[in-house]
LUMDOSE-302604 format. One record per residue: residue number from 1; residue in one letter; x negated, y negated, z negated of N, C-alpha, C in turn. Coordinates in Angstrom, 3 decimals. Atoms other than C-alpha are relative to their C-alpha. Layout:
> NUM  A  X  Y  Z  X  Y  Z  X  Y  Z;
...
This chain:
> 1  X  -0.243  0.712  1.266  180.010  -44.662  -1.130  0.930  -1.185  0.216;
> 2  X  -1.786  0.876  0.438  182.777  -47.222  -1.884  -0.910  -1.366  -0.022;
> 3  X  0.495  1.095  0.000  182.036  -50.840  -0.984  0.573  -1.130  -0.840;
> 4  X  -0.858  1.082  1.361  182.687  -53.846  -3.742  -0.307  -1.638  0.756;
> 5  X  0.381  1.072  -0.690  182.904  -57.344  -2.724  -0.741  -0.816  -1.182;
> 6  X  0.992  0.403  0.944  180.007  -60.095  -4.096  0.590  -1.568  0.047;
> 7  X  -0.213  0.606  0.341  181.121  -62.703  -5.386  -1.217  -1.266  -0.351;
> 8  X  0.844  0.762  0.465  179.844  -66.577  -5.691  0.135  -0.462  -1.710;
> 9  X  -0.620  0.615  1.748  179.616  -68.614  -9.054  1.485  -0.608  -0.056;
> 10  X  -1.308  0.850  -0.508  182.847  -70.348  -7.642  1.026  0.765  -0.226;
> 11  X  -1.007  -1.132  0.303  184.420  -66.804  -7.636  0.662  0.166  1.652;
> 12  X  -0.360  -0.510  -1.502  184.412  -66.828  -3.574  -0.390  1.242  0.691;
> 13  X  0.532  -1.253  -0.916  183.794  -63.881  -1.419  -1.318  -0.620  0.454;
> 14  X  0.770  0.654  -0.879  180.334  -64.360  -0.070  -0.774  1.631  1.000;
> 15  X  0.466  -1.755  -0.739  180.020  -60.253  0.890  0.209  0.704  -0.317;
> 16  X  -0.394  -0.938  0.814  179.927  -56.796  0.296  -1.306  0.535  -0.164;
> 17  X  1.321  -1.182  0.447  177.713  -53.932  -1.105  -0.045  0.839  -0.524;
> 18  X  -0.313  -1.424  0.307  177.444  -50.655  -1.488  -0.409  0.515  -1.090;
> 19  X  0.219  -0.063  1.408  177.600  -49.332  -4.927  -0.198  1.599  0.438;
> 20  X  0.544  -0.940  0.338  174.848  -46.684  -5.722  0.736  1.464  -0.314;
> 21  X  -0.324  -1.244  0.274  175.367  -43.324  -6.255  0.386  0.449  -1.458;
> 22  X  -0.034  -0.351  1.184  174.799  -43.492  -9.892  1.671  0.200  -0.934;
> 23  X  -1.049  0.691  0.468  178.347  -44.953  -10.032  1.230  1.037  0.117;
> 24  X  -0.981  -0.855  -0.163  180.026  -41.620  -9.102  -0.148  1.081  -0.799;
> 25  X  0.050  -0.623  0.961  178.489  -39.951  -12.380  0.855  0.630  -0.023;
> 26  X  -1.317  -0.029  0.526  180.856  -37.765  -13.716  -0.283  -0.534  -1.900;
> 27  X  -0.319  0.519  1.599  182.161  -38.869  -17.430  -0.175  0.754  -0.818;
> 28  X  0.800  -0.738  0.970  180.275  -37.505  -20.502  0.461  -0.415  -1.311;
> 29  X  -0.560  0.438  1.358  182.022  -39.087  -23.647  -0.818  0.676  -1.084;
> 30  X  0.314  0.119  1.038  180.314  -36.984  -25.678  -1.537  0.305  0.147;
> 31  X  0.916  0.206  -0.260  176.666  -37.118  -24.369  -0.125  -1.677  -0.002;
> 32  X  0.118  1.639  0.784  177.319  -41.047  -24.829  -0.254  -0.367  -1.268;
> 33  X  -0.178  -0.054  1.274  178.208  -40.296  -27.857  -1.677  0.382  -1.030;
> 34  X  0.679  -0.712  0.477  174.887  -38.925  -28.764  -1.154  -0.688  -0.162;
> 35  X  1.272  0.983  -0.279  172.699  -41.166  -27.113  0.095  -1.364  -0.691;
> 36  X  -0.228  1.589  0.956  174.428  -44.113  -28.894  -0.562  0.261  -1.415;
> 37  X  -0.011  -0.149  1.926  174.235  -42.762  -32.404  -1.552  0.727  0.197;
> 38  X  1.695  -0.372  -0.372  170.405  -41.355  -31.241  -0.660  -1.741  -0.391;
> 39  X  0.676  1.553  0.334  169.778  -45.290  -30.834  0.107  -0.779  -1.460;
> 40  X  -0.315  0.814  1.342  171.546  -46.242  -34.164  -0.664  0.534  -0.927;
> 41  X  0.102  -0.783  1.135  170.216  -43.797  -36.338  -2.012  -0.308  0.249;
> 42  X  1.769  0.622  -0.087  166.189  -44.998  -34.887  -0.525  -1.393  -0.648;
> 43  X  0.652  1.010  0.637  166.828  -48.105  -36.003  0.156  -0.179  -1.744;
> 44  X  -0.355  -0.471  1.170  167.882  -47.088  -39.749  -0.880  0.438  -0.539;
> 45  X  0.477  -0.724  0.242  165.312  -44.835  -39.968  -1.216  -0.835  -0.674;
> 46  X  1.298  0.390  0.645  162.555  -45.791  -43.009  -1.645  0.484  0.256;
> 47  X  0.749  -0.406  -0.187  159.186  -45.116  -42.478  -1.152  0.266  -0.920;
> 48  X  0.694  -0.574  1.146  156.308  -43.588  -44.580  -1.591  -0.549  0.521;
> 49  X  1.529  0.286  0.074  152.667  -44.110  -45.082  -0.585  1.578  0.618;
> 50  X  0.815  -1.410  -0.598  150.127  -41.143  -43.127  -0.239  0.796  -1.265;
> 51  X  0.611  -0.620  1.734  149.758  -38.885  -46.421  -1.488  -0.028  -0.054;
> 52  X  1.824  -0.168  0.165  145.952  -38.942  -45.370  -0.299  -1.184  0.106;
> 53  X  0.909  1.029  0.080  145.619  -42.495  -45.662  -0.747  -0.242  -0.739;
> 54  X  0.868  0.162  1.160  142.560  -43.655  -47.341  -0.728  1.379  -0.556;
> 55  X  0.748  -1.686  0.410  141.750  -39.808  -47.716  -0.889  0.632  1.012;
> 56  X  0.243  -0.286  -0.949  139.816  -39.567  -44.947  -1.725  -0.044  -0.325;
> 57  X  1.585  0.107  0.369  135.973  -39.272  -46.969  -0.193  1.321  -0.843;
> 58  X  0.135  -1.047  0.507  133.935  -37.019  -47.819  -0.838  -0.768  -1.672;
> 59  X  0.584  0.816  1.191  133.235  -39.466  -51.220  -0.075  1.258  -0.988;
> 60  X  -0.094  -1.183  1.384  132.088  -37.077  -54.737  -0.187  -0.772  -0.768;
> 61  X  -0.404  0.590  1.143  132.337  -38.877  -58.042  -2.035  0.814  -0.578;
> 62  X  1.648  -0.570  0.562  127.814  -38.399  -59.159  0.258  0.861  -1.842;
> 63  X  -0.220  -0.809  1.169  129.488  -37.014  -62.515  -0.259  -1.456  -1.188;
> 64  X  -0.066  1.063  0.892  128.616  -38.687  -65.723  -1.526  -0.006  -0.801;
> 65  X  1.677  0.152  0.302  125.356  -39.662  -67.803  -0.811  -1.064  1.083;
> 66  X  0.765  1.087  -0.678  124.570  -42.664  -65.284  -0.116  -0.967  0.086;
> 67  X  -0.714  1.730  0.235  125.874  -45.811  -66.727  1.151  -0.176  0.686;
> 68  X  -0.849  0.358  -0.730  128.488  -45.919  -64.479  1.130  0.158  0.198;
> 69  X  -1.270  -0.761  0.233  131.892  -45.150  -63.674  0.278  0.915  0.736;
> 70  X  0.216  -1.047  -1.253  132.545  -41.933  -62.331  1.008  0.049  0.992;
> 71  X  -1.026  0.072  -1.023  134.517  -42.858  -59.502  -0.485  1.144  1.467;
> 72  X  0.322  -0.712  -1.122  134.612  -41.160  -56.123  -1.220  -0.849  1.176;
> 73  X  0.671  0.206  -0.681  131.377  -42.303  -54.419  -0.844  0.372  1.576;
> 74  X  0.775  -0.469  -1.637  130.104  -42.683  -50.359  -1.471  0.496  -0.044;
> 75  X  1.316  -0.138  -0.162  126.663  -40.775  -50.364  -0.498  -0.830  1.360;
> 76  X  1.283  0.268  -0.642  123.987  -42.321  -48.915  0.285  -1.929  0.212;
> 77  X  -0.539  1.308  -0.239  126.051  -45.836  -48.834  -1.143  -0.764  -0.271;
> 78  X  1.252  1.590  -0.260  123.720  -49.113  -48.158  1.140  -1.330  -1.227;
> 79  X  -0.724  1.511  0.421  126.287  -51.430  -50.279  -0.436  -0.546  -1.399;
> 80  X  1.284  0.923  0.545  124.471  -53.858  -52.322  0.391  0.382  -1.471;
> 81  X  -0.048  -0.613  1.249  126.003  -52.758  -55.623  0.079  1.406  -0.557;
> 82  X  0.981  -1.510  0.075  124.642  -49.425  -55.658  0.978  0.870  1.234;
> 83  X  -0.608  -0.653  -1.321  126.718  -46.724  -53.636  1.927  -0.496  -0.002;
> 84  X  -1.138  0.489  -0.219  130.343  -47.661  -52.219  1.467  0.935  -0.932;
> 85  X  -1.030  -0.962  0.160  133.572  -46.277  -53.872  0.923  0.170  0.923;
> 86  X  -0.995  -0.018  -0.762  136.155  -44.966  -51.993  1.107  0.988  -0.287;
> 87  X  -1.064  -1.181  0.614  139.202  -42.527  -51.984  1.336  -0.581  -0.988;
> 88  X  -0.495  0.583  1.040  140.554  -43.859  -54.959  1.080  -1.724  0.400;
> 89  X  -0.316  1.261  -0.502  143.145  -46.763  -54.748  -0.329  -1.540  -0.455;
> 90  X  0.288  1.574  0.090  141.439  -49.797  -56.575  -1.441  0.222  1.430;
> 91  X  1.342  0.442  -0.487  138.483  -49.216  -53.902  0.402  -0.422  1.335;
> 92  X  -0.655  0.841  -1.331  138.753  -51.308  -50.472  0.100  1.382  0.834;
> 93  X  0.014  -0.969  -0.757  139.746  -48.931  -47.823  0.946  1.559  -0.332;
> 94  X  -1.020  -1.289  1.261  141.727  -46.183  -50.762  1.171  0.183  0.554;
> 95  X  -1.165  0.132  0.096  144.470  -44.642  -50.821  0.538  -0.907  -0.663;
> 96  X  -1.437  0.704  0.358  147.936  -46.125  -51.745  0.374  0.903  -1.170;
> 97  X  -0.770  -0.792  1.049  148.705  -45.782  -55.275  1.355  0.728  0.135;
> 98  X  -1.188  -0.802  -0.475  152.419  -45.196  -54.216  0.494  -0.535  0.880;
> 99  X  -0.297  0.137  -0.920  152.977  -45.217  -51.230  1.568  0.629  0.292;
> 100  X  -1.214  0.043  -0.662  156.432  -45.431  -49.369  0.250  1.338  0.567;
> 101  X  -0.298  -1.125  -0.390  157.854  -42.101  -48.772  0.949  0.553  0.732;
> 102  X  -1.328  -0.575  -0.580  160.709  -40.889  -46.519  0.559  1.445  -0.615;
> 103  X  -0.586  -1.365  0.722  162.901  -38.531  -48.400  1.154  0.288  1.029;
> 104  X  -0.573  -0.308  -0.985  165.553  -38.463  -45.868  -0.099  -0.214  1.780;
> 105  X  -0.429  0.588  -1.884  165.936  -38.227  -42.308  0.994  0.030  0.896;
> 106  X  -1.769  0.409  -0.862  168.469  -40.014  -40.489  -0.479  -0.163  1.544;
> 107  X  -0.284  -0.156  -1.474  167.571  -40.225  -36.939  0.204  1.691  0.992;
> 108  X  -0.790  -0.544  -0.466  169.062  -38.233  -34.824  -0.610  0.667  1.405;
> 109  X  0.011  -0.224  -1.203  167.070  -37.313  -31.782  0.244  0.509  1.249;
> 110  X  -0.486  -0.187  -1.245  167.832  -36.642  -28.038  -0.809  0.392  1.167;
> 111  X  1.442  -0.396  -1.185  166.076  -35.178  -25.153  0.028  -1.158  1.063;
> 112  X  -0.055  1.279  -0.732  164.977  -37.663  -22.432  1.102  0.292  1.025;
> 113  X  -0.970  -0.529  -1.200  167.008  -35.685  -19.698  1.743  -0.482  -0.332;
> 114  X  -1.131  0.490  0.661  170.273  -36.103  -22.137  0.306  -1.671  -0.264;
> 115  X  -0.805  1.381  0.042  169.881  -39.543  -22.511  -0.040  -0.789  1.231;
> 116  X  -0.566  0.344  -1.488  169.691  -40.141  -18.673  0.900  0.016  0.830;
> 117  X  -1.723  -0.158  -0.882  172.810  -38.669  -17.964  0.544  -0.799  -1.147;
> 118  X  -0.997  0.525  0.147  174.379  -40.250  -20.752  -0.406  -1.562  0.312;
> 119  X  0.458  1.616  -0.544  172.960  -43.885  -19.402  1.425  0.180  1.572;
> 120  X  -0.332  -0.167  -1.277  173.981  -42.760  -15.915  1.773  0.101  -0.153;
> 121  X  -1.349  0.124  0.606  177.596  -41.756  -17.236  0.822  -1.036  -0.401;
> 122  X  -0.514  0.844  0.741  178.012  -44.745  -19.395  0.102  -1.477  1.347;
> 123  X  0.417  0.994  -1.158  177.049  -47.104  -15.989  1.203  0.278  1.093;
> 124  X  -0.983  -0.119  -1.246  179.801  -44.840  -13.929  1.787  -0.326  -0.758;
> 125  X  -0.874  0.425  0.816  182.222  -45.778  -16.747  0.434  -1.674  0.110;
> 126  X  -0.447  1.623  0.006  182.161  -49.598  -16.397  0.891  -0.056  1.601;
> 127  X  -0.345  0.329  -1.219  183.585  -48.825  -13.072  1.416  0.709  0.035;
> 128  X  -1.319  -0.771  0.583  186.973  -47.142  -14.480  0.546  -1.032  -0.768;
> 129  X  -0.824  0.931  0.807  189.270  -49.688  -14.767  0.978  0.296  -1.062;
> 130  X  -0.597  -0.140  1.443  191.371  -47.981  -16.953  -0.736  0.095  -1.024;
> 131  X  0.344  0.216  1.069  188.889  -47.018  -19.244  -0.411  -1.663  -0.655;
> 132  X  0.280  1.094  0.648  187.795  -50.549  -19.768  1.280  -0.785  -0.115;
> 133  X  -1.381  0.434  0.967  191.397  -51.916  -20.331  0.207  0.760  -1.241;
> 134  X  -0.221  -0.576  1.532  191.255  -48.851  -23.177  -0.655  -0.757  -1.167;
> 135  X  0.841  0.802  0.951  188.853  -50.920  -24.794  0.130  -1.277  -0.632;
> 136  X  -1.184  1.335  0.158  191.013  -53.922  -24.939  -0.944  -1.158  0.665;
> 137  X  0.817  1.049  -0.950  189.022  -55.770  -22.178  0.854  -1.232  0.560;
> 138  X  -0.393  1.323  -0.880  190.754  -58.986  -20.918  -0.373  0.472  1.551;
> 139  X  -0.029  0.321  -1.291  190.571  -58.480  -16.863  0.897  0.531  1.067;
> 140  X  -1.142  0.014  -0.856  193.936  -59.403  -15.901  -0.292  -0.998  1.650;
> 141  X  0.263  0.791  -0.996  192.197  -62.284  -13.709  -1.156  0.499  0.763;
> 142  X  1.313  -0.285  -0.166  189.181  -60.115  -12.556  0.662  0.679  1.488;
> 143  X  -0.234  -0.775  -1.589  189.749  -58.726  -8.255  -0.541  1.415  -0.178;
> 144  X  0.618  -1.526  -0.445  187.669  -55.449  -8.969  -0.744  0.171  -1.028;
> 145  X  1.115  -0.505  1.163  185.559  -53.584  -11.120  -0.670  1.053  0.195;
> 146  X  0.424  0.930  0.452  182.916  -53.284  -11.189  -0.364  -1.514  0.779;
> 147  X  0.178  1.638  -0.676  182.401  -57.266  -10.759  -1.250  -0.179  0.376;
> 148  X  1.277  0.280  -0.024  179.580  -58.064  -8.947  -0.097  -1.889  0.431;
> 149  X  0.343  0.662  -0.134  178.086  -61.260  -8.825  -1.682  -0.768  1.147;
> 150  X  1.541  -0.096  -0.379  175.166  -63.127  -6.588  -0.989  -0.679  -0.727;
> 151  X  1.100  0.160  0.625  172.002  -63.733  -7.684  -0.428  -1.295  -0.896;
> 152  X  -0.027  0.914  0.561  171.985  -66.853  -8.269  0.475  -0.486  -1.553;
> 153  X  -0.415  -0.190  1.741  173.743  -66.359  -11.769  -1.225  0.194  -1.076;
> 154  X  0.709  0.204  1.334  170.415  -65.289  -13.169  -0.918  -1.215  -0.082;
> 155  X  1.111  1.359  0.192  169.026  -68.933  -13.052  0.469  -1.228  -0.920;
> 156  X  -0.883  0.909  0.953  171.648  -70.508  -15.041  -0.876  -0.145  -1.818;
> 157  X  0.234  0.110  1.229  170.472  -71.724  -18.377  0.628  -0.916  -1.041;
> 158  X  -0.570  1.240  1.027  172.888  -74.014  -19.923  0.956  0.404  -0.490;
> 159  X  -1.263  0.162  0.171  175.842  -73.299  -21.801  1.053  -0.400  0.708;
> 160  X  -1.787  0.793  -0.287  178.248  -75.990  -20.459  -0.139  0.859  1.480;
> 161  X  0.333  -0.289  -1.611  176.824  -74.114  -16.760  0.784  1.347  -0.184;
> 162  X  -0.899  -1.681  -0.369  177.859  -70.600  -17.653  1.212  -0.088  -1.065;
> 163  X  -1.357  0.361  0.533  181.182  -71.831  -19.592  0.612  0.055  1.550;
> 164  X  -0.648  0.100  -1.150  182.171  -72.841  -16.074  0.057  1.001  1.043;
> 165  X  0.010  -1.176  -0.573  181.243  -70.176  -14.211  0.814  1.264  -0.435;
> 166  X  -0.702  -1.130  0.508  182.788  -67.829  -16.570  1.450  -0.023  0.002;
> 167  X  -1.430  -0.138  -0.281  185.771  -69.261  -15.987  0.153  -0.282  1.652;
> 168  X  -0.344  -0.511  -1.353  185.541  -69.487  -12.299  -0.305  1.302  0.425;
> 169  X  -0.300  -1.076  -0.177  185.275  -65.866  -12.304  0.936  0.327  -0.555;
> 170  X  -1.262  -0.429  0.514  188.129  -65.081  -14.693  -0.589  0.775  -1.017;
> 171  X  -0.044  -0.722  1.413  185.836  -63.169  -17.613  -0.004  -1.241  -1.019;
> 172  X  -0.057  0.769  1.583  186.459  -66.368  -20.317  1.229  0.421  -0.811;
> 173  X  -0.716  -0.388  0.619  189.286  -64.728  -21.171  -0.399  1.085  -0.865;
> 174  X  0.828  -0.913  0.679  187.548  -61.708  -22.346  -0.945  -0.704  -1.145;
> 175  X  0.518  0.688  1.561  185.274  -63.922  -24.244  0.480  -0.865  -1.275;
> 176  X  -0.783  0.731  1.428  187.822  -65.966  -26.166  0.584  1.315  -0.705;
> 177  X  -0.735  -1.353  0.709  189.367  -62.263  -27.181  -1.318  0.238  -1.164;
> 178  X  1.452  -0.335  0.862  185.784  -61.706  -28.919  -0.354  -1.290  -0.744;
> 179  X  0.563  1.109  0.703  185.609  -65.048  -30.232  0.966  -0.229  -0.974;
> 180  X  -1.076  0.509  0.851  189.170  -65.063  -31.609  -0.353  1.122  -1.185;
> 181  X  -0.097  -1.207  0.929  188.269  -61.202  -33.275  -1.280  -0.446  -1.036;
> 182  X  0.905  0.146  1.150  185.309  -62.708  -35.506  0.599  -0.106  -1.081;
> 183  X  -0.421  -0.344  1.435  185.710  -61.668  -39.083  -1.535  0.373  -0.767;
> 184  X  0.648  0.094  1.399  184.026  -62.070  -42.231  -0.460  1.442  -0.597;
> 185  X  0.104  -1.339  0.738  182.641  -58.603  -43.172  -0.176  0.530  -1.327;
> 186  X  -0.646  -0.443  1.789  183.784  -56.686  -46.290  -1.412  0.059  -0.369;
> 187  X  1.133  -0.945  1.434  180.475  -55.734  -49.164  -0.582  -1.200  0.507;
> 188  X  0.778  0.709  0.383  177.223  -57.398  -49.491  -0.779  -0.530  1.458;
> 189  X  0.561  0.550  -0.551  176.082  -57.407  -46.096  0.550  -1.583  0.811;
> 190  X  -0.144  1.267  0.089  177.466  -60.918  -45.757  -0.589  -0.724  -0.882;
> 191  X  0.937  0.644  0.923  174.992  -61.879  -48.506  -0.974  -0.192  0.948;
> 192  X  1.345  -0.746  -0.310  172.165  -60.966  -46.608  -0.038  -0.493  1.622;
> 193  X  0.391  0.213  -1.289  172.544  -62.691  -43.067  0.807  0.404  1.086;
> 194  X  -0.568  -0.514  -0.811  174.848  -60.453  -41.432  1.352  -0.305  -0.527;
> 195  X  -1.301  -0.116  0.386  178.415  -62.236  -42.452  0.903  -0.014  0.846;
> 196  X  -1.183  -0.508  -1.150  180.364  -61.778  -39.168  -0.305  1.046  0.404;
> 197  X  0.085  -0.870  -1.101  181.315  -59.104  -37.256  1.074  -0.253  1.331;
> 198  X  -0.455  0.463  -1.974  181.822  -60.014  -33.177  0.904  0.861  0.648;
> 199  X  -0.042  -1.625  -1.232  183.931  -57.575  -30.658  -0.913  -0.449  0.842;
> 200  X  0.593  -0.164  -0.925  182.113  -56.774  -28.134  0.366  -0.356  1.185;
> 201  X  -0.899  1.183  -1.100  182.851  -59.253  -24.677  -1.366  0.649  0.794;
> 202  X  0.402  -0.546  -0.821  181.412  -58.671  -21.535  -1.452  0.155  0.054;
> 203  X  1.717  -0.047  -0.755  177.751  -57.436  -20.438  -0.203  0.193  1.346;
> 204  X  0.493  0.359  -1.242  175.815  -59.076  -18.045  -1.560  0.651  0.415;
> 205  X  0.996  -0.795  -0.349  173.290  -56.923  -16.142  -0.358  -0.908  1.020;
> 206  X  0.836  0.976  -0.635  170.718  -58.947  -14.435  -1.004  0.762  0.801;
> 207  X  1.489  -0.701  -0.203  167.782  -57.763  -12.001  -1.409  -0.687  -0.787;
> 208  X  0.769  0.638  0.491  165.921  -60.405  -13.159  0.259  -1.305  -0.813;
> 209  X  -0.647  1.134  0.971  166.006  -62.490  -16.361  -0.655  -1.622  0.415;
> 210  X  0.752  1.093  -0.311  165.120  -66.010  -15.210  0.944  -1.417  -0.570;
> 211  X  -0.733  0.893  1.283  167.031  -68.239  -18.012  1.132  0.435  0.199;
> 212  X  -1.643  -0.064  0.032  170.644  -66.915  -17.892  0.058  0.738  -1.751;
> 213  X  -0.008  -0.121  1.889  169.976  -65.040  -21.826  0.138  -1.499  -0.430;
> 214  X  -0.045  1.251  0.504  169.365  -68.832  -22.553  1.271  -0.882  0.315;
> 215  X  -1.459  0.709  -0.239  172.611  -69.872  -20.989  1.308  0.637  -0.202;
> 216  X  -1.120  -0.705  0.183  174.895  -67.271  -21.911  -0.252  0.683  -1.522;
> 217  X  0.576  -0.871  0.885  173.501  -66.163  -25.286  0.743  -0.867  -1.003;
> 218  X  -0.557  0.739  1.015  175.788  -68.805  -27.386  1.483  0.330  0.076;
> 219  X  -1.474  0.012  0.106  179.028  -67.311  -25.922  0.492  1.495  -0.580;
> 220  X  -0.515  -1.055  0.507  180.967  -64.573  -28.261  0.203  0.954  0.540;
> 221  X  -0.307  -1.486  -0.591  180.465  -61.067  -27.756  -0.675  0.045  1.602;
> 222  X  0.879  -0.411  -0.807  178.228  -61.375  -24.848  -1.508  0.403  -0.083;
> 223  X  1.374  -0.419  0.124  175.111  -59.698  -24.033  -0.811  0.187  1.381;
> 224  X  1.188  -0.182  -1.052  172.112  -59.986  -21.682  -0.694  0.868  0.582;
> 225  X  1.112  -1.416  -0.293  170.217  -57.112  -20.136  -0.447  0.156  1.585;
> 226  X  0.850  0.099  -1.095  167.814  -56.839  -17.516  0.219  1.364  0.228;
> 227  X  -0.394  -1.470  -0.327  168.584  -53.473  -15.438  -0.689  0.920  -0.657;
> 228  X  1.428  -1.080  0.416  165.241  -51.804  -16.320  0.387  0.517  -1.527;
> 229  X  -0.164  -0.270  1.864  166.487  -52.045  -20.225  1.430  0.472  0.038;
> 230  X  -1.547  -0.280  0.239  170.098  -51.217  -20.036  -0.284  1.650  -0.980;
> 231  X  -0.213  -1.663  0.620  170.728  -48.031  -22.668  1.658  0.063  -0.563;
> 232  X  -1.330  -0.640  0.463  173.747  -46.389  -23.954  0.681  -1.000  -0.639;
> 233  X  -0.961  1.075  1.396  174.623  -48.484  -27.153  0.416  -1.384  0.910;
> 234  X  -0.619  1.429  -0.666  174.718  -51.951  -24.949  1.384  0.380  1.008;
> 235  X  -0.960  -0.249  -1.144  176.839  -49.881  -21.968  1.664  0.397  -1.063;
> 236  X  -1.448  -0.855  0.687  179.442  -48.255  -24.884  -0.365  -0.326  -1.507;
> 237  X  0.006  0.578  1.611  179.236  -50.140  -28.029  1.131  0.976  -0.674;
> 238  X  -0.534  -0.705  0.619  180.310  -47.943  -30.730  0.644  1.298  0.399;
> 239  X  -0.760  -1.526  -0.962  180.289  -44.580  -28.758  0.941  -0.472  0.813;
> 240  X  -0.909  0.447  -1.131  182.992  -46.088  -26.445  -0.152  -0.286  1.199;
> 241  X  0.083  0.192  -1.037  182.620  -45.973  -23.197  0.593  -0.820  0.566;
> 242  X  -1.197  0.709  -0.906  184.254  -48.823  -20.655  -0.486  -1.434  -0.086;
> 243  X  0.381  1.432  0.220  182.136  -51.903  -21.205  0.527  -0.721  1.387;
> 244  X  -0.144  1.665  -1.015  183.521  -55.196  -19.219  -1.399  -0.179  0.525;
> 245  X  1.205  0.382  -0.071  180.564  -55.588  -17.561  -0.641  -0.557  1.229;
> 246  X  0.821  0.829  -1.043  178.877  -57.974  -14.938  -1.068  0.161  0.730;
> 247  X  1.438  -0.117  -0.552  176.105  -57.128  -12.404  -0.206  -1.240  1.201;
> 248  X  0.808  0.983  -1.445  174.096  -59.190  -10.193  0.113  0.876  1.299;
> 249  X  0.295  -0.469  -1.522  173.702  -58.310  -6.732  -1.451  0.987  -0.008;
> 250  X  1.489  -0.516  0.281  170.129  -57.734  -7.213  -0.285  1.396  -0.930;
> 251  X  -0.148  -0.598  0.596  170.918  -55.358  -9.995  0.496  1.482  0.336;
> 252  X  -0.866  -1.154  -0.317  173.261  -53.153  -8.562  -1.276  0.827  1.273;
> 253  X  1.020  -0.253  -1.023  170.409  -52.985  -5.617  -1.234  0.989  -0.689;
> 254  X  0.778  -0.447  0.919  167.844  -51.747  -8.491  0.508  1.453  -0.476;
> 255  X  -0.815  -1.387  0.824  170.621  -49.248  -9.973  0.074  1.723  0.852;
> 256  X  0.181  -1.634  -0.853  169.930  -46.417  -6.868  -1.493  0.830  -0.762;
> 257  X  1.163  -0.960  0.247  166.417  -45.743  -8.280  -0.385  -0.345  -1.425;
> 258  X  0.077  -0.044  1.373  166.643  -46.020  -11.898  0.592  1.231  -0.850;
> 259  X  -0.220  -1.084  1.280  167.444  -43.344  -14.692  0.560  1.615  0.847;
> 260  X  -0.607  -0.987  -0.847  167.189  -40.640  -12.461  -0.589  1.397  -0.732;
């Protein structure tokens, strides 16, 4: 396997290390493709009430001629105002007058095997420098790719700390490209909370999160991820394969026995 050099926060040589196997994937574009829009289409997806909620008694309604109302009643019930109702939706425990229904279904699902290769794929992709210049990545100032970093990066928690760092490695250029592309998004969802849309700037893969989300989580178009969580959509935003993307030392060490 092909050795990468590790870099300090300074952006000095401090070693090398042998990049996993995973990293000689071959390229799946459209098993990325699948597993991304698998993830998008889960979180879209509305959800319904059990049709047997609240229906789950064997309650009978005593008929009529008893003073009472003939609702659906619990035999043998102990509850202090004669026997319990149930079934029915004014009674505690009832169905749902109208309950929430799914009339369509939009997710998309994927087998687990399919979305391991396309993880594994999308991970041997950040390591194709051309593809990640296709993506309009900034790393004219970057020595190699993929960039690894040491460990020490995941302890950072300050802004002004990983501003500096990011430019003694050479990705702040990448992040001013994502900071300059923010735009105002067309329709309503700019009413509603969501009125920018970001590009996508480098991801930083961590073995272990130990404040660096808290110090890098204010700069444009970056994103955080602890190895164990890495999936498709973070590695190839918008089906695209070629993410800019940053590992720890520790990380890359993790990446032989993961998504196998």
């Amino acid at each position: 396997m092909a050795k990468v050099n590790v870099y300090s926060l300074k952006g000095d040589v401090t070693g090398e290390i042998e990049l996993p196997q995973i990293f000689e994937e071959e390229y799946r574009p459209d098993v990325i493709k699948r597993a991304v829009i698998s993830i998008q289409t889960a979180r879209i997806q509305p959800w319904g009430s059990d049709p047997m909620a609240g229906k789950r008694t064997t309650a009978e309604s005593f008929g009529s001629g008893r003073g009472a109302a003939m609702v659906p009643r619990v035999k043998g019930s102990k509850h202090p105002a004669g026997s319990k109702a149930a079934f029915i939706p004014q009674a505690i425990g009832g169905r749902k007058a109208h309950p929430p229904r799914v009339n369509t279904i939009y997710h998309e699902k994927i087998n687990k095997k399919e979305r391991l290769l396309a993880i594994r794929s999308a991970i041997a992709a950040t390591a194709d420098k051309d593809l990640v210049e296709k993506r309009g990545h900034q790393i004219s100032n970057l020595d190699q790719i993929p960039f690894v970093v040491d460990d020490e990066l995941e302890t950072v928690k300050t802004t002004k700390e990983t501003r500096e760092i990011f430019k003694d490695l050479g990705i702040m250029d990448d992040i001013l490209r994502a900071k300059k592309g923010r735009k105002i998004k067309s329709g309503k969802g700019k009413l509603r909370g969501r009125k920018y849309r970001t590009p996508s700037g480098p991801l930083v893969v961590v073995g272990n999160d130990r404040g660096i989300s808290l110090g890098a989580r204010n700069h444009a178009g970056v994103d955080i991820v602890e190895v164990n969580n890495v999936n498709a959509e973070l590695l190839a935003p918008g089906t695209h394969a070629g993410r800019l993307t940053i590992y720890t030392k520790s990380a890359i060490e993790k990446l032989g026995d993961l998504f196998q």
